[in-house]
VEXDREN-2710 file (C-alpha; in Angstrom, 1 decimal):
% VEXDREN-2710
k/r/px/py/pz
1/UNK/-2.4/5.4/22.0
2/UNK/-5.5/7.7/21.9
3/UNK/-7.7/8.3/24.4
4/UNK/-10.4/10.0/22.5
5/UNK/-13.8/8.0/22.7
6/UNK/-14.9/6.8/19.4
7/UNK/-18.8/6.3/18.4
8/UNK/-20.1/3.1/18.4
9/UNK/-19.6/1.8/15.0
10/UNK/-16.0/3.7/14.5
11/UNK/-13.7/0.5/13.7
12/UNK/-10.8/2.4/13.7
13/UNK/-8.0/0.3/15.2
14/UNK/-6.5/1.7/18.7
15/UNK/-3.8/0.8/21.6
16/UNK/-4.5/0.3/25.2
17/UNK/-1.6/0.5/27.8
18/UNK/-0.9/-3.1/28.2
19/UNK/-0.6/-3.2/23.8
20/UNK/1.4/-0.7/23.8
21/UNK/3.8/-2.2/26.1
22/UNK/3.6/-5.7/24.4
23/UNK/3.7/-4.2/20.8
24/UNK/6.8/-2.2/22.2
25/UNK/8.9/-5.4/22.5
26/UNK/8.4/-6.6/19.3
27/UNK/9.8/-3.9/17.6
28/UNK/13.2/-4.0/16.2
29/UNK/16.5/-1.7/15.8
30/UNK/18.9/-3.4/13.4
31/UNK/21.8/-3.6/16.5
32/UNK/24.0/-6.7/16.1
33/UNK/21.9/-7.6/12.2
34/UNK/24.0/-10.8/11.3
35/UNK/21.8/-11.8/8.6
36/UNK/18.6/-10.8/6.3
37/UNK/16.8/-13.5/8.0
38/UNK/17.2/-11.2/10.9
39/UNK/15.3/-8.3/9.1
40/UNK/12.5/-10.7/8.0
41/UNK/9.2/-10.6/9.2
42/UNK/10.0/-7.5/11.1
43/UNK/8.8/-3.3/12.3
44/UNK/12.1/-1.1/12.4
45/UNK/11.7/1.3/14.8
46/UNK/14.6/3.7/13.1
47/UNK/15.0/6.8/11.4
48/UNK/15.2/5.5/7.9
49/UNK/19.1/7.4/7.4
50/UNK/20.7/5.3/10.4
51/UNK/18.9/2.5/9.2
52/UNK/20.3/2.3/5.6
53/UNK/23.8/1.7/5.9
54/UNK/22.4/-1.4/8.2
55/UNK/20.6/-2.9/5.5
56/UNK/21.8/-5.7/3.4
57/UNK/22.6/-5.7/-0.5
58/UNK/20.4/-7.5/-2.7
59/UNK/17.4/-8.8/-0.9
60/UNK/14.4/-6.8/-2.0
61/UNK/11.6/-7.8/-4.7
62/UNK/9.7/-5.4/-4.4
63/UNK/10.0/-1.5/-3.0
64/UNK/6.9/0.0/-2.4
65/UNK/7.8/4.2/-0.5
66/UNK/4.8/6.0/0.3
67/UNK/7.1/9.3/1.7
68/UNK/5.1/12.2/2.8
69/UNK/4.4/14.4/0.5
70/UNK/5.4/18.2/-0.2
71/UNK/2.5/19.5/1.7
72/UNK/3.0/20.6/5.3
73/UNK/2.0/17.8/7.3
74/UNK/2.3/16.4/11.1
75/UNK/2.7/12.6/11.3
76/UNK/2.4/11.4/15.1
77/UNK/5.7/13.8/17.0
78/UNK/6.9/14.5/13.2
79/UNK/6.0/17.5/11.7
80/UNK/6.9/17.9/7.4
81/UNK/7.7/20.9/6.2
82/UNK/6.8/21.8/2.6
83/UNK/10.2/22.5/0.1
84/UNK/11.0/24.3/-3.0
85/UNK/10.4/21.5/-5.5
86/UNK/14.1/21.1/-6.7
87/UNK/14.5/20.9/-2.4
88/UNK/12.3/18.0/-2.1
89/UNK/13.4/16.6/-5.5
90/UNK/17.1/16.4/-3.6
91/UNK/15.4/14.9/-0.1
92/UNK/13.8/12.1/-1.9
93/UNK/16.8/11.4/-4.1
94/UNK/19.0/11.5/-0.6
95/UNK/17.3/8.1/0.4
96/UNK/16.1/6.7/-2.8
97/UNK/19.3/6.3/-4.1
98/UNK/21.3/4.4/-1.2
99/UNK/18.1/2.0/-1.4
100/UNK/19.0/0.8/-5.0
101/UNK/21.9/-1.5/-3.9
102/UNK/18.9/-2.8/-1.5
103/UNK/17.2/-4.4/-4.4
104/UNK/17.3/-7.6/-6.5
105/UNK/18.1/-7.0/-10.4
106/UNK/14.5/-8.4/-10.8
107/UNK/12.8/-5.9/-8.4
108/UNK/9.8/-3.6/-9.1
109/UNK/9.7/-0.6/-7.0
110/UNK/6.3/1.6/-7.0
111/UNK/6.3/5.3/-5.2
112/UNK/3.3/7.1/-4.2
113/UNK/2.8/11.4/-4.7
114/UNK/0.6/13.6/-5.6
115/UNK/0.4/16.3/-8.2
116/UNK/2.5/18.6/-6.9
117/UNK/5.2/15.7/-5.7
118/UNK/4.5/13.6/-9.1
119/UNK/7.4/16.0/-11.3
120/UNK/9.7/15.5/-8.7
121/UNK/9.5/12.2/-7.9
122/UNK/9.8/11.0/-11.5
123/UNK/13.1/13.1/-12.0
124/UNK/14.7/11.6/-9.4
125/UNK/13.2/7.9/-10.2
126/UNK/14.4/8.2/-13.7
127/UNK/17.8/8.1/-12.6
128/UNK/17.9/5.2/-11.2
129/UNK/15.2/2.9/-12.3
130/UNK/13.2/2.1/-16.0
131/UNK/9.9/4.6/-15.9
132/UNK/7.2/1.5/-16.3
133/UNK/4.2/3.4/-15.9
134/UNK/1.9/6.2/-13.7
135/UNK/-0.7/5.0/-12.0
136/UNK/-3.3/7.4/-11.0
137/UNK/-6.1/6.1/-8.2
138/UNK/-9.2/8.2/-7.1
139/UNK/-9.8/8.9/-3.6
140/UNK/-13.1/9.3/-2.3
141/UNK/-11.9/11.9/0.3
142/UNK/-11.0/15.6/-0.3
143/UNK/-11.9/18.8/0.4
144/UNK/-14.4/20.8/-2.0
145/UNK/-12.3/23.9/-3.2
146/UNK/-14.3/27.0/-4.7
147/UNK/-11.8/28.4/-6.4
148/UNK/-10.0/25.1/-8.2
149/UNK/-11.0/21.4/-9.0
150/UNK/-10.8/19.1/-5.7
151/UNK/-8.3/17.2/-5.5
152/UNK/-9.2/13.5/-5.2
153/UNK/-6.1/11.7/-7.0
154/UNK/-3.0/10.7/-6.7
155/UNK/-0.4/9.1/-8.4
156/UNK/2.2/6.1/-8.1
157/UNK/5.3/5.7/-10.4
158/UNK/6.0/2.1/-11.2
159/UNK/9.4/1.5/-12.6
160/UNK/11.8/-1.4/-12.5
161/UNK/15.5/-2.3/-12.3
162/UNK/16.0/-4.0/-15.4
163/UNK/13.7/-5.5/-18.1
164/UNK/13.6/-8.8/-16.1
165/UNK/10.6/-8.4/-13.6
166/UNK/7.4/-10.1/-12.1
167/UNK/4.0/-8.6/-13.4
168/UNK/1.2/-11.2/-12.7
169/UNK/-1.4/-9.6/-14.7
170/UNK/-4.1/-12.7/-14.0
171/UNK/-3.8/-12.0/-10.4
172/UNK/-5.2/-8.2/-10.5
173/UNK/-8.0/-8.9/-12.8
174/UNK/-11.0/-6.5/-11.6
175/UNK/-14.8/-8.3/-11.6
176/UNK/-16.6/-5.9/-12.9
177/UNK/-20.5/-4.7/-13.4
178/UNK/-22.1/-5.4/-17.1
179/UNK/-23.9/-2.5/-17.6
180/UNK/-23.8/-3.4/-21.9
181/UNK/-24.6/-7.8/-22.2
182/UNK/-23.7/-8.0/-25.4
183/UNK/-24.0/-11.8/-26.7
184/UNK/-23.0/-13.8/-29.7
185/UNK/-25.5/-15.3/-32.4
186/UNK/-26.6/-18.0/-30.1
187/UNK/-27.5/-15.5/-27.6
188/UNK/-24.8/-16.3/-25.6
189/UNK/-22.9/-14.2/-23.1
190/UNK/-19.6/-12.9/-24.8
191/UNK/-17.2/-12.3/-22.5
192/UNK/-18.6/-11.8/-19.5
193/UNK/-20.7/-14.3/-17.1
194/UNK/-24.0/-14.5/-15.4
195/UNK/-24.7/-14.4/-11.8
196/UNK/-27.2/-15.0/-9.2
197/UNK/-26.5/-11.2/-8.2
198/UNK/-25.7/-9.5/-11.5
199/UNK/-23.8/-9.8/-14.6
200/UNK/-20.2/-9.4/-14.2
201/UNK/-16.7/-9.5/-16.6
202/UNK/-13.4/-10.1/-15.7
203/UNK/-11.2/-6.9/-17.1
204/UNK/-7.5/-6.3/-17.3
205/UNK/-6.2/-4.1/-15.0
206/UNK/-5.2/-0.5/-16.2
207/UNK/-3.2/2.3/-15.0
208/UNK/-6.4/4.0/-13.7
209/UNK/-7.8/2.9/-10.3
210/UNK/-11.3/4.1/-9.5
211/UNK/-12.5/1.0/-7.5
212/UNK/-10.5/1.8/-4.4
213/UNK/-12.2/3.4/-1.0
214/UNK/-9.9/5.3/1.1
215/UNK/-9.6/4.1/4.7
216/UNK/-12.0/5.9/7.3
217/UNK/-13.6/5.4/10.5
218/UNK/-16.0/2.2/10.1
219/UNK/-13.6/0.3/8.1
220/UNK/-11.8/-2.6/10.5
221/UNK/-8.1/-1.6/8.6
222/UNK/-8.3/2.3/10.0
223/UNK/-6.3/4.0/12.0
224/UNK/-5.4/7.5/13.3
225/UNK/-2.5/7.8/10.7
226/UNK/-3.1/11.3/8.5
227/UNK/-2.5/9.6/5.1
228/UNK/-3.2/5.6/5.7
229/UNK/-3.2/3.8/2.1
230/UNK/-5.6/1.3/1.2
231/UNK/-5.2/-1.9/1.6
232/UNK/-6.4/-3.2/-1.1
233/UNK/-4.5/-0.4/-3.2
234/UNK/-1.3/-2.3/-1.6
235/UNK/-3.0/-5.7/-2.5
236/UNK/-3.0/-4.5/-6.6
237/UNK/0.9/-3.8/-6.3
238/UNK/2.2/-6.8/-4.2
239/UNK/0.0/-9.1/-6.4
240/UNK/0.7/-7.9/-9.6
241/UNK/5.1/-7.1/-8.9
242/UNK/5.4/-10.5/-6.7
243/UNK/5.2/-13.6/-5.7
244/UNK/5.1/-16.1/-2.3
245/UNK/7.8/-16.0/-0.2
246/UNK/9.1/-12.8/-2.0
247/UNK/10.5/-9.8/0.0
248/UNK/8.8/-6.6/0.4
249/UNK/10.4/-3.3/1.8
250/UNK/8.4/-0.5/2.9
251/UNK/11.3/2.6/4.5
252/UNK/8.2/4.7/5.5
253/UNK/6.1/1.9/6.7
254/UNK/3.2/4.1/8.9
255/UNK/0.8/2.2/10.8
256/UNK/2.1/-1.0/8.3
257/UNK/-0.3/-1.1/5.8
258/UNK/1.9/-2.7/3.4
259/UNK/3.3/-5.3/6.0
260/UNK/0.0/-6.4/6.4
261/UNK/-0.9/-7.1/3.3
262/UNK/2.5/-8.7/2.5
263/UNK/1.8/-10.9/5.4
264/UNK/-1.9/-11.8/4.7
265/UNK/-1.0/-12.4/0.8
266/UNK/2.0/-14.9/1.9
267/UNK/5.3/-12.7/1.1
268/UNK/8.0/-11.4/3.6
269/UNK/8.0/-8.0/4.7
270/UNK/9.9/-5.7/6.0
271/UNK/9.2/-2.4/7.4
272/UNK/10.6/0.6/8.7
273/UNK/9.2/4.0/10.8
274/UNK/10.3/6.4/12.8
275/UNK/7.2/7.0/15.3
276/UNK/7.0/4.3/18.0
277/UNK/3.3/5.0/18.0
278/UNK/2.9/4.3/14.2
279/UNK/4.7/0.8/14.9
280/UNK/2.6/-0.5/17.6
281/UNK/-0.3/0.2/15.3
282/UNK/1.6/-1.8/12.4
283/UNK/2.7/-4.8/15.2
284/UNK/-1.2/-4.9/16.3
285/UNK/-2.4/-5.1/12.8
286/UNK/0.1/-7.6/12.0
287/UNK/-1.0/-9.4/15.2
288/UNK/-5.2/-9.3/14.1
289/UNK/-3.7/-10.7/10.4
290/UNK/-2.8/-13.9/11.7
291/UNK/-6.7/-14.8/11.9
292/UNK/-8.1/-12.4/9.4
293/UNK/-6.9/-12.5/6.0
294/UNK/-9.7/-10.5/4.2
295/UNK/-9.0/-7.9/2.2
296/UNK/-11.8/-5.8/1.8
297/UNK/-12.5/-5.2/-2.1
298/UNK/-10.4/-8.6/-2.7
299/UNK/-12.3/-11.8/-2.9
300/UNK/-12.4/-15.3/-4.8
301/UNK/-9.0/-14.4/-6.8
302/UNK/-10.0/-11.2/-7.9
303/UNK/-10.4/-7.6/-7.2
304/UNK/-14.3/-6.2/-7.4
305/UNK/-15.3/-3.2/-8.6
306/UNK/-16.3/-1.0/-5.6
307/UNK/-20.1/-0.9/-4.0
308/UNK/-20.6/-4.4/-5.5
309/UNK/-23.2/-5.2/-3.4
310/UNK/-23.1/-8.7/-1.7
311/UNK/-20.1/-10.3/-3.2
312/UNK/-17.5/-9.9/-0.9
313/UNK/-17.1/-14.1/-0.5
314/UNK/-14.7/-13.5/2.9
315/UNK/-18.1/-11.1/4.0
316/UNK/-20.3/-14.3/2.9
317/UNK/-18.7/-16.9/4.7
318/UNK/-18.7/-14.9/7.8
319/UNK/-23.1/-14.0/8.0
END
């Protein structure tokens, strides 16, 4: 709950009293689990180390960790404390590994870092999963640094459990801007299409992700959360590593980001976080998802390159 006043236009999501309360009750603790129909659907309120020995073998299709990063950081009541590397190498491999038996043969698992994480977190991945690929996606925030190159990236692993895996490469195509119409003899487009609003080709998605816009204040997904991901970064990686009705763990779930977008895109989700506060936030957004399935960026099948102009279709229907 935050009692600062916003501006007018600020969008970012907030709690009164009587939400908190309500959003309270939903929340769940893993006592008496019988089954993983009981996890389903769900916001653990737990500290992710009591809530792994609770969790059942086998269930997940997708793991997608966005841990906090070696950087000295507060997160709601928690504070993170930066590590030696080979330190913070051993942290994440003390919950990473007891979440492998979590996950189906088939699963994909994607983990989020940063340059000085990225080493780390790839040492400790290796040992347990097939190294698929690095994504790396730009962030339009960052500080300006005079004495080094700002630091507007980061990176996510994407490795697998075995060779048998989901990647649905049609369903994270990217719409993008011609700025080169080249056509055939007959004058023809080749391979790309004509619009009332521009000239546009569908491309294959790569492992370098300039088209996403990092959550802030006049964006209807925001919250107060320090490092909120996208959600149409989440949207990419549960489109691409799954399918309906397919199960997706987050342990470090924030304000719920990716149990949103699990939830608007048609999969299961579960997700767990420490701070109460965080999960109210995730239980409200889950709540505003039931009528509001946009993703902003994601329209008509396809992901659009970003400042498009007018072709958000979910925008359209709405003026």
């Amino acid at each position: 709950m935050n009692s600062t006043k916003r501006a007018p236009r600020n969008r970012t999501i907030d709690l009164c009293r009587e939400e908190r309360t309500r959003f309270e009750g939903k929340l769940q603790r893993l006592a008496g689990l019988q089954s993983v129909m009981d996890l389903l659907d769900k916001t653990i309120c737990m500290d992710l180390y009591n809530a792994l020995p609770l969790l059942p073998d086998h269930f997940v299709d997708l793991l997608i960790i966005d841990p906090p990063y070696n950087l000295n950081k507060i997160f709601g009541a928690k504070k993170f404390k930066k590590m030696k590397d080979e330190d913070y190498g051993a942290w994440v491999d003390s919950w990473l590994g007891p979440l492998v038996r979590t996950l189906k043969e088939t699963a994909s698992v994607y983990i989020c870092c940063d340059w000085r994480s990225s080493a780390a977190v790839e040492g400790v991945a290796k040992k347990y999963f097939k190294m698929r690929n690095r994504i790396t996606w730009e962030r339009e925030k960052g500080r300006g640094a005079k004495s080094n190159w700002k630091n507007s990236a980061e990176d996510i692993w994407f490795c697998t459990m075995s060779g048998d895996y989901a990647f649905n490469v049609d369903a994270v195509k990217q719409k993008r801007r011609v700025l080169a119409p080249y056509t055939d003899k007959d004058g023809e487009p080749k391979d790309w299409v004509k619009g009332k609003e521009g000239d546009f080709r569908l491309t294959h998605p790569s492992n370098l992700w300039t088209d996403i816009t990092a959550p802030f204040w006049s964006m209807p997904e925001n919250t107060d959360h320090p490092t909120q991901k996208p959600e149409k970064l989440l949207a990419k990686i549960i489109l691409a590593s799954s399918g309906k009705g397919d199960v997706v763990l987050d342990p470090f779930a924030g304000t719920g980001t990716t149990s949103v977008v699990a939830k608007k895109l048609g999969r299961r989700y579960v997700g767990i976080e420490i701070d109460e506060t965080y999960c109210c936030w995730a239980e409200k957004r889950l709540a505003l998802a039931e009528t509001d399935k946009t993703i902003q960026g994601y329209s008509e099948g396809v992901f659009w390159e970003r400042n498009s102009g007018g072709l958000n279709a979910a925008k359209r229907k709405k003026e």
